[in-house]
N, C-alpha and C positions, 0 to 999 in steps of 0.2 A: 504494500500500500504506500501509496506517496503523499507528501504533504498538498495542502491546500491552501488557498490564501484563507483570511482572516475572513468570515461568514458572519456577519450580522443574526441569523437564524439563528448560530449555536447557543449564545445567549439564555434566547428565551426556550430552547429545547430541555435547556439544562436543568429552569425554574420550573419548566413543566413535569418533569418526571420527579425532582425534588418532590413536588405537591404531591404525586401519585402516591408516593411512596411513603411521605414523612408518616401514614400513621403505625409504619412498621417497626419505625426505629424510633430511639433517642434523638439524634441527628441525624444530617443530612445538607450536603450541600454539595454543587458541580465545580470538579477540581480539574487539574490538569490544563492541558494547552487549549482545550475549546473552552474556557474559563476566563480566558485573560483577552479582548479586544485588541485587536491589530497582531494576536499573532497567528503565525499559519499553524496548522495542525492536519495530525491526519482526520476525517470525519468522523470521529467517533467523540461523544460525550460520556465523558470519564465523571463518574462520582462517588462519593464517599461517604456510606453510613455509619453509624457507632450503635453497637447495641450491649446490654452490659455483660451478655452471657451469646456465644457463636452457638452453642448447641441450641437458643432459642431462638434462630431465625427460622421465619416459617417459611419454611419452600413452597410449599403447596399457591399462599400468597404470590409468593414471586412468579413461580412458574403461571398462573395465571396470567400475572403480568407480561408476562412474553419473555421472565429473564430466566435463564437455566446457566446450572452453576457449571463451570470451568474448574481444572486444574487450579490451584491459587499458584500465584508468582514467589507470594513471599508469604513465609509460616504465620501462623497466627493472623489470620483472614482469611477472607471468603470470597472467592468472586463469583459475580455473573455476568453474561453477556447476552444482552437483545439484538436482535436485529428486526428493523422496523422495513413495511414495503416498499418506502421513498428512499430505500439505503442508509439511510440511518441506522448507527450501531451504537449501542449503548453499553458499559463495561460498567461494574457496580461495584466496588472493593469495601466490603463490610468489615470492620472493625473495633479491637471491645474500646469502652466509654473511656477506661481508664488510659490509652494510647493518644485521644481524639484529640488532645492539645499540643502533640509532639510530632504529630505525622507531618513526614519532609513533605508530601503533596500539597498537601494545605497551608505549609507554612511558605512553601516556596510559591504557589499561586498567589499567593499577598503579598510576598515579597515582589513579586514580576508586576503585579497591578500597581504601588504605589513608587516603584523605583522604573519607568519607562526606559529608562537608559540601561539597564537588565536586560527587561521585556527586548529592546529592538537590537542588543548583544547579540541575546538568546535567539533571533528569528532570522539576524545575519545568518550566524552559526550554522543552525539548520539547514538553511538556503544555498549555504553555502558546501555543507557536506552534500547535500541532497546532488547539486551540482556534479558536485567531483565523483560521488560514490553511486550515487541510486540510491534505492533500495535495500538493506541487506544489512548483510553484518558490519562494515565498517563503516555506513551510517550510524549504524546503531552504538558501536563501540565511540565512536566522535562525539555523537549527542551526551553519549552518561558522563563520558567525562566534563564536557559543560554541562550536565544536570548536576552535575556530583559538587563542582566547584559554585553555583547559583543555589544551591541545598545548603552549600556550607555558611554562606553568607546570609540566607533567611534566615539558620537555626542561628547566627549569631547576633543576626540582628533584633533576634525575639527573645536572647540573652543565655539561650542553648548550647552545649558545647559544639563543634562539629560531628559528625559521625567519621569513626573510625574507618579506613578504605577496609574493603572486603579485596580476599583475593580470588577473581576468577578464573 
């Protein structure tokens, strides 16, 4: 999948599935690159619930919803993934209550919204891998490391240490 320019649409996709959704959870809000105005993304609206206990999310709910859960990326969460008929894809990374004010996605989507010179770094960067690489792995391996290095700076900025690098 390739990126996209910045879609005015995502916005409100984001506030709409929030609402579908908030009476499942604790929280709820739309995270990631379709979150943030003027940047490109790929089309998927990434968001993030908290609930206090993962064994009590109700699948039953969701999968009505249209979301069905996925492999998770990283332990201790939950994903699912929609896909809507207009191509729209929705990703849901559920999370317990007690995480909800540390998570790099959230902290780094308010970091990209009130620091613009971040946000249009970050969309260079992108732009700029996307160029050179395509698609694929060494897109991917370019982006984390400026996600890893704009992660570092939000958790600092909100008074957080950095996160330790992982080795892959």
């Amino acid at each position: 999948m390739t990126i996209a320019e910045p879609d005015p649409r995502w916005a409100e996709l984001g506030a709409q599935a929030c609402v579908t959704l908030a009476p499942l959870f604790t929280a709820i809000e739309h995270i990631g690159d379709t979150a943030v105005p003027g940047l490109p993304a790929k089309p998927l609206i990434d968001l993030m619930a908290a609930t206090d206990d993962l064994d009590d999310v109700n699948d039953d709910a969701l999968e009505t919803l249209g979301y069905r859960i996925q492999p998770a990326e990283t332990p201790g969460q939950l994903l699912y993934r929609r896909e809507d008929y207009d191509s729209t894809a929705y990703r849901l990374h559920v999370v317990t209550t007690d995480t909800w004010n540390t998570r790099g996605e959230r902290l780094l989507r308010d970091y990209l919204l009130a620091h613009p010179e971040a946000r249009d770094r970050y969309a260079t960067g992108k732009r700029d891998l996307m160029r050179r690489f395509g698609p694929g792995e060494a897109y991917t391996r370019g982006k984390a490391e400026l996600l890893r290095e704009l992660t570092d700076a939000a958790r600092v900025a909100a008074g957080l240490p950095p996160l330790p690098v992982r080795d892959e």
